[in-house]
C-alpha distance (Angstrom), angle and dihedral (degrees) to the residues before:
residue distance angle dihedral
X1 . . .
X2 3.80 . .
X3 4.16 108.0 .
X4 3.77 100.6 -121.6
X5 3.62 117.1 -138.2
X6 3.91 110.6 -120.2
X7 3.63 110.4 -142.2
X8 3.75 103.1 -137.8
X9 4.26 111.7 -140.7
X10 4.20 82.9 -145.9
X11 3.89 121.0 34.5
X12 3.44 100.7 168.9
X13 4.10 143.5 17.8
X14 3.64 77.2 -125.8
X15 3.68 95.5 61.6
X16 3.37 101.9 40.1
X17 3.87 88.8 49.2
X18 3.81 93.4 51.9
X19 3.90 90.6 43.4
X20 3.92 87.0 55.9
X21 3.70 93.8 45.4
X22 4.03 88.5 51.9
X23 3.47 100.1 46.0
X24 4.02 101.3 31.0
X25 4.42 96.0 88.8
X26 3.48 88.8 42.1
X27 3.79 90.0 63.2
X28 3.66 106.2 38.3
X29 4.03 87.0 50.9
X30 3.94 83.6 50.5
X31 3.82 76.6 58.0
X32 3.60 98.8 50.8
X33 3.98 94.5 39.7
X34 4.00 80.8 58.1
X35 3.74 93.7 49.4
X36 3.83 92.6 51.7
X37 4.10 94.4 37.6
X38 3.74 86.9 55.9
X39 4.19 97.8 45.0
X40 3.66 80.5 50.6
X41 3.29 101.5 51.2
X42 3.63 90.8 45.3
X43 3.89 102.5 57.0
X44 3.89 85.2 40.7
X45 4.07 105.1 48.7
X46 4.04 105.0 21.2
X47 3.92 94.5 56.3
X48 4.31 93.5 53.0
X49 3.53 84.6 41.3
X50 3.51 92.1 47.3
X51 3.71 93.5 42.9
X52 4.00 90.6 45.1
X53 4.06 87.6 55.3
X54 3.70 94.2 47.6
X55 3.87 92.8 54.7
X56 3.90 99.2 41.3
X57 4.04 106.2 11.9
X58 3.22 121.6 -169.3
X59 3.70 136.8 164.1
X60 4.03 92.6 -106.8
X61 3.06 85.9 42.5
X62 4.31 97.0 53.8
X63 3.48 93.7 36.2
X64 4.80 91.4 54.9
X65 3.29 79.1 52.0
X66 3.70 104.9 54.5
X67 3.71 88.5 41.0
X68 3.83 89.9 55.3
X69 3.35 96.3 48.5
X70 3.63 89.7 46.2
X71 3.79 97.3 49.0
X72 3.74 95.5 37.6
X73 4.32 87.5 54.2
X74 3.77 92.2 40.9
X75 4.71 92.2 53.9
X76 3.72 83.2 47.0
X77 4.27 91.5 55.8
X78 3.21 90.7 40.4
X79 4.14 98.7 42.9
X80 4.17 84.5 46.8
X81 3.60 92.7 52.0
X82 3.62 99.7 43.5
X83 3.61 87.5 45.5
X84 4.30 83.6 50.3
X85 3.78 87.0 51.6
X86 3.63 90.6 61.1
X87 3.67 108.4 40.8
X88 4.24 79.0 54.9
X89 3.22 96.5 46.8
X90 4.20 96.2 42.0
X91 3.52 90.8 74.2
X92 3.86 96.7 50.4
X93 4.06 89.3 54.7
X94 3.42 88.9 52.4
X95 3.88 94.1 52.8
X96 3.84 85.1 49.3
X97 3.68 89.8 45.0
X98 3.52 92.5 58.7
X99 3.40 104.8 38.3
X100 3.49 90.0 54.1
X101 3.96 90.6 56.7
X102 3.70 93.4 48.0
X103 4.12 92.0 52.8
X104 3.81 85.8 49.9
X105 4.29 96.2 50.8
X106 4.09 79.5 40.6
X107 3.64 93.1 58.4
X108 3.62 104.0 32.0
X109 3.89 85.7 60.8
């Protein structure tokens, strides 16, 4: 049988470092474009719903918006603390970002 050659998803520290670096901003501003999408659908739907309830309540009607407001406040924790993951974890990257340059200047010397 023929050996098959496994294409590896990481070939290199150096890849997957770079690959990290690239992609890293465009993921914590996904975070922050889900933090703002949510406040803004928040002060936009949960008022007219609220206001809609008030006038002809209803026990659907109660328990969509509890739900709302419940799933609306639970994609902002989770948005904020993603987006906390990756402010903490940007600066340990960038250590590992530039300690891997400085081995590779100290060993192409």
């Amino acid at each position: 049988m023929a050996e098959e050659k496994r294409e590896l998803p990481v070939r290199s520290l150096h890849d997957f470092l770079s690959e990290i670096s690239r992609e890293w901003d465009r993921f914590r501003m996904g975070s922050l474009i889900s933090m703002i999408t949510t406040v803004i659908l928040f002060v936009l739907v949960v008022p007219r719903t609220f206001e809609f309830t008030i006038r002809r309540p209803g026990p659907l009607d109660t328990l969509l918006l509890i739900g709302l407001v419940i799933a609306l406040g639970y994609n902002m924790y989770l948005a904020y603390r993603q987006h906390a993951f990756y402010q903490r974890w940007e600066k340990r990257i960038a250590l590992l970002l530039h300690m891997e340059e400085s081995l590779l200047m100290s060993s192409s010397e």
